[in-house]
C-alpha positions as CSV (number, residue, x, y, z in Angstrom):
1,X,13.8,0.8,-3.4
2,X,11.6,-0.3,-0.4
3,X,11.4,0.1,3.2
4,X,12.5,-3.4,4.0
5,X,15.5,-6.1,3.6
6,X,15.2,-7.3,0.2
7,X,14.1,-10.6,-0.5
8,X,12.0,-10.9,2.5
9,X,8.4,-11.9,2.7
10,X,7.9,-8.3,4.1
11,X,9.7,-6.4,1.2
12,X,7.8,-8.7,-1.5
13,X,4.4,-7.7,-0.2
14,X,5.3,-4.1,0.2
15,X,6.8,-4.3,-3.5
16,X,3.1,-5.5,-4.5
17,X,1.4,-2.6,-2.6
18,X,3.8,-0.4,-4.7
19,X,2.4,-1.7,-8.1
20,X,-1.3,-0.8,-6.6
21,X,0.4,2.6,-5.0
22,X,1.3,3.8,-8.8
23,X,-2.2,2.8,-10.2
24,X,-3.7,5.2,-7.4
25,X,-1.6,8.1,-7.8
26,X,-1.6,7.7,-12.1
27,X,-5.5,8.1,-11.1
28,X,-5.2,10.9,-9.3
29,X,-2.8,12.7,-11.9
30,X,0.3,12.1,-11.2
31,X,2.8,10.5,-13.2
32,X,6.2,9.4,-11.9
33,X,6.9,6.7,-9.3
34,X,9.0,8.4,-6.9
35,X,5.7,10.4,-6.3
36,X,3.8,6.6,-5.8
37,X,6.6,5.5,-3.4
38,X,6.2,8.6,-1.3
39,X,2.2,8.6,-1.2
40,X,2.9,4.7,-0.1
41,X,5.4,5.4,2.3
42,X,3.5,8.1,4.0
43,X,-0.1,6.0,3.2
44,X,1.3,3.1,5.3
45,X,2.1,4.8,8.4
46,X,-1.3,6.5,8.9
47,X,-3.8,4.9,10.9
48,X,-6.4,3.2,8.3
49,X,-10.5,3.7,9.6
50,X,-10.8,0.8,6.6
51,X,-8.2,-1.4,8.6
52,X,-9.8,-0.5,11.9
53,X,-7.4,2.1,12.6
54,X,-4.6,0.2,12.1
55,X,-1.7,1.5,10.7
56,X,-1.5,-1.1,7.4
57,X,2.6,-1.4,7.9
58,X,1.7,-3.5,10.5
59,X,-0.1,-6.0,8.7
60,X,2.7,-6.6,6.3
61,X,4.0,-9.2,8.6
62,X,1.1,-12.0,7.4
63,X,-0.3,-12.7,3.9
64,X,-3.3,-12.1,5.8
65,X,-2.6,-9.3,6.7
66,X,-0.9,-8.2,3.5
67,X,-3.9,-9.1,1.7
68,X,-6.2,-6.7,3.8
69,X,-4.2,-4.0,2.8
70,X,-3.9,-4.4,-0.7
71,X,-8.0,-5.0,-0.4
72,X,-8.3,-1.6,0.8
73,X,-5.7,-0.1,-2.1
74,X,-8.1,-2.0,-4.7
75,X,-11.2,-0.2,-3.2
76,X,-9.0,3.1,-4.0
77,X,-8.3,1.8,-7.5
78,X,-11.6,1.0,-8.2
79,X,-13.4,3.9,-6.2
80,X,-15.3,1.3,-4.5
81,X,-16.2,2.5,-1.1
82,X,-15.7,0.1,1.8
């Protein structure tokens, strides 16, 4: 279930940052996705210093923007440090 209409361009890139979501909280030891929806739901709605303090749900409006955020969830994934 996500945060947006269904079917939109919004709701499919939040879908995609849900995918990334689970990989980061299976790394961190957790093991259900309810938990990975709720760390994404509340990640999203933080101010991001990687995103210039920008809260990353408001990128979700552009594939650039989008993609920015899913660059910063990779760097999580990957422990890469921006």
């Amino acid at each position: 279930m996500t945060r947006f209409q269904a079917g939109t361009a919004r709701a499919n890139r939040y879908e995609k940052l849900a995918h990334l979501a689970q990989k980061i909280v299976l790394q961190f030891g957790e093991s259900n996705n309810s938990d990975a929806q709720q760390w994404l739901s509340d990640w999203i709605d933080q101010q991001c210093p990687s995103l210039s303090d920008v809260k990353p749900i408001g990128l979700l409006d552009s594939d650039e923007g989008a993609l920015e955020v899913e660059k910063v969830l990779w760097r999580m994934v990957t422990g890469v440090v921006a």
